[in-house]
Structure formats: C-alpha cells, structure tokens
N, C-alpha and C positions, 0 to 999 in steps of 0.2 A: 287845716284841721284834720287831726286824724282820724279815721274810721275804726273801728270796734272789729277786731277778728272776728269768722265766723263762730258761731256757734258751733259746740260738738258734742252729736249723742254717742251713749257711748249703749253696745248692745248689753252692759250688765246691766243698766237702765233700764231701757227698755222692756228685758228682761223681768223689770220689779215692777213695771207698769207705771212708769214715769218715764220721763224725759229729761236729761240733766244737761244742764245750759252751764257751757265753762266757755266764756267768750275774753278771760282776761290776757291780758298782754304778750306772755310767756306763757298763753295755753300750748299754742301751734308749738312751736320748737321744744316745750318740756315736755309734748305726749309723745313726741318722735324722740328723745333723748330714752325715755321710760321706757317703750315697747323694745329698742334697740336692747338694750340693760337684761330685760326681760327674756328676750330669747338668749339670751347667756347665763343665765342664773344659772348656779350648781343644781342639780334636781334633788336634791336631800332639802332646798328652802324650798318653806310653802307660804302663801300668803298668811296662814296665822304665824308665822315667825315674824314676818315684817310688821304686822297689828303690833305684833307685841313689843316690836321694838321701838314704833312711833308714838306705843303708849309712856314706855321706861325711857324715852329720848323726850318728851315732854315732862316729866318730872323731874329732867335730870334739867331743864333748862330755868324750869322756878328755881331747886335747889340749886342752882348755879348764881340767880342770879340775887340770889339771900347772900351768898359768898362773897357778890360784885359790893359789897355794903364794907366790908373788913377788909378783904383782900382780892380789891380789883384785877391786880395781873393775873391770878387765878381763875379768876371767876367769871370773866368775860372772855377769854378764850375757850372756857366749859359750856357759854351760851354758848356762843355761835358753834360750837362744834356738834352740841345737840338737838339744836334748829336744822344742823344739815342733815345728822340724822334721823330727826323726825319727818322732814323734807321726804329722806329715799323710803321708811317703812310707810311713813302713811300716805304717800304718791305712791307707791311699789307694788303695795297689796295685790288693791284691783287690779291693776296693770298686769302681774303675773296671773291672776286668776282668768282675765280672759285671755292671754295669750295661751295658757295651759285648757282652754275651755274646763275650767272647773271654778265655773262663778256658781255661787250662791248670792244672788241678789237682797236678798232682804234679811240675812243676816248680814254681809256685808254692810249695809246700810246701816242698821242701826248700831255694829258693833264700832265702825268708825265715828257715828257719830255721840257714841256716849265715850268713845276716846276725846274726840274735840272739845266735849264739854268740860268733863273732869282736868284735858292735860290746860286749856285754859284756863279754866280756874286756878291750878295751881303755876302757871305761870304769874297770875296777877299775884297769887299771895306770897312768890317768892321776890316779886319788886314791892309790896308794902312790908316786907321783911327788911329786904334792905334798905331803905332811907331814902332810896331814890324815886321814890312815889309814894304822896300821900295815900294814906288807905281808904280814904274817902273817895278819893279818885279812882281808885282800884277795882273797888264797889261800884262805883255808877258805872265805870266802863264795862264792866262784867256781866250789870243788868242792862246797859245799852246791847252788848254783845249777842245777851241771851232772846232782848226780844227782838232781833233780826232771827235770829237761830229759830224759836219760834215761829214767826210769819213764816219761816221758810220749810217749816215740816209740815205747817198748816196745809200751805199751798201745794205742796206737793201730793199731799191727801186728797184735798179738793179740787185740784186743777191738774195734777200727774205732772207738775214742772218743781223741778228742784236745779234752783238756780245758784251756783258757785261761785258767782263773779258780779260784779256790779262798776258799770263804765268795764275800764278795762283795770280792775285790782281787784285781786282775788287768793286765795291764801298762799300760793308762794311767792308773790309780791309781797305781802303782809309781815312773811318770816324774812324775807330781805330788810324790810322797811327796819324791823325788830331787831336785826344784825347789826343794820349800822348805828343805830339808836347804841346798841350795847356797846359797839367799839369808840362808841363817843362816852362813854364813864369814864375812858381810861385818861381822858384829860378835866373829869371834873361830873362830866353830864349837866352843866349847869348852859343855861342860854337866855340871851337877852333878843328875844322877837321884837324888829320895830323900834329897837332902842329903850324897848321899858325892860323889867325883872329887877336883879336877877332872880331865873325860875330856874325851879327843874328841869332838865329836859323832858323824863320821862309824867310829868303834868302837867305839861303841856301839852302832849304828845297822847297824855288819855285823854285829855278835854278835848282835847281836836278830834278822837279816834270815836269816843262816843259822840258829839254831835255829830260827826258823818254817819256811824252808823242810825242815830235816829233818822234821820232824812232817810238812809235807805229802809229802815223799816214804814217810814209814813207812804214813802212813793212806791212802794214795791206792795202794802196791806192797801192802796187807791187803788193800782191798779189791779192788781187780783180781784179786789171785791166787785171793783166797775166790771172786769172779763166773766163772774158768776152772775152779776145781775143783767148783764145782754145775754148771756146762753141762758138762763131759767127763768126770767121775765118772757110771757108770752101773752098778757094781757093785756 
C-alpha cells in the first residue's frame, strides 16, 4: 500500500495565515519542476502575466471542447494544449512570486481562486456544448465541485488549513485525468463499464467525479467540524 507524500507548506501560505496542505502524487517532482522553471523566467513575466494566462488557457479548453462536438481533430488537440497551459500559468504564478520574493498572499489567493471557479465552470459548459456530456451531469458535477471548493475556503477561515489534495489527486492529476478523457473522443468517447452502456465517456466520468467529490466534501466538513469542536469545547 502506498503512502501519501508529505505534505507542503508553502511560506506565501503562511504568509496569509494558513497553512496549505498539497500531499498529491506529483506534488514532490512538480514543485522542483516549477521553482527550477522559475529561476529562469525572462524578468519582463510577472506573476500576473501567468494568472492571466491560466485564466484565458481555461476558457480556451471549454471553448475547445464545444469544438471536440463538430470537429474532433481540432478540438481535442486545443484541450489538451490549454490544460498544459493552464497547468504552467496557474502552477507558475505563485511559484514566481516567491521565488522573486514578491508574494502577495491574499490576493494571490483569492485571484486564483475565483480563476478556478469561473475557468471550471466554463469548462463544464463547453462539454454540455458539445454532446459529450449531458448538461445535467454538468450541473451536478459543478455543484458537487463547488461544495468541496466551499468546505475548503470555510476551513481555511476557521482552521488556517487550505487543503489542495485529497488521498494523493489533486489538480494536476485532475488536468491529466481530463487530457486523457479528451484524447479518447477521438475514437468516439463512448464506453461500456462492466459490460453495460453504451455511455458516454465524459457521464460517466462526471457521475464518478461528483460522487467522489461529495465523500470528500462529507469527510473533509466531519473532520473539520469534529477538529473546531475539541479545540472550543471546554465544558
């Protein structure tokens, strides 16, 4: 059985008066990939050049994958190529900001994460665009999405922990998991789980993606609340 990489705080965290917990699989080798990257950057990019382009490389992968609906060979090479570069601006940001010691913590923080909101949401609505996801499905995965995303800016308020990873997958597993999902349209995106279907792949793929996220929203809102009720219970 495999063990769980450490955790790692990272000091723009700390910095904002949290603690940010990134224990997923490809934390260890992508933060030594990133800082490496980062002491080489041109000095004319700043970290709001790469926000900005993790925000415009997230809408270019909904409107991409609207395209994978008419014209697959187009349009699934446009995901995965804006997954990579949503990957390098929105991993890159931070990364340059405390390599350059010019972290702003708490705009950083909330400006990525109202990038994660929006570039997600318009990812779901560019696969209920294209055909290869019901929009129902779309929907509940988006409100499954949102209230993990929730519990987790809760706790981070309440507890100073803002947790990135859960087991060991965390978002750029997630944008893999989503790469190779995309480069399976190009032979249909259709699958038979277990011998039943034919289903979509990509409904599948959100019924699976929101049940997991609810478990981690129910396990992750027990355990926060149980860790507030031992430290302010003293009665």
């Amino acid at each position: 059985m495999k063990s769980s990489p450490p955790s790692t705080v990272t000091p723009a965290s700390a910095a904002a008066g949290h603690t940010r917990l990134h224990g997923s699989l490809l934390a260890a080798p992508e933060k030594r990939a990133l800082v490496w990257m980062a002491e080489r950057m041109p000095a004319w990019v700043n970290s709001d050049h790469l926000s900005a382009l993790g925000f415009v490389s997230m809408a270019g992968v909904g409107a991409s994958f609207a395209l994978t609906g008419s014209q697959p060979a187009i349009g699934v090479p446009l995901v995965v190529a804006c997954l990579v570069l949503n990957w390098f601006g929105d991993s890159m940001d931070g990364t340059l900001a405390r390599v350059r010691n010019r972290m702003r913590p708490r705009y950083g923080f909330y400006l990525d994460h109202v990038i994660d909101i929006a570039g997600t949401a318009m990812m779901l609505a560019g696969l209920a665009l294209s055909g290869h996801m019901d929009p129902l499905i779309a929907a509940v995965t988006l409100a499954a999405w949102l209230l993990v995303m929730g519990e987790s800016f809760l706790a981070t308020w309440a507890r100073s922990l803002f947790r990135m990873s859960f087991l060991w997958f965390g978002p750029t597993e997630l944008r893999v998991l989503i790469a190779i999902g995309a480069v399976m349209l190009l032979g249909g995106g259709i699958v038979r789980p277990f011998g039943l279907g034919p289903y979509r792949l990509f409904d599948v793929g959100g019924l699976c993606a929101s049940s997991g996220l609810v478990v981690v929203f129910v396990v992750n809102a027990v355990r926060n609340a149980v860790a507030l009720y031992r430290e302010e219970t003293h009665w």
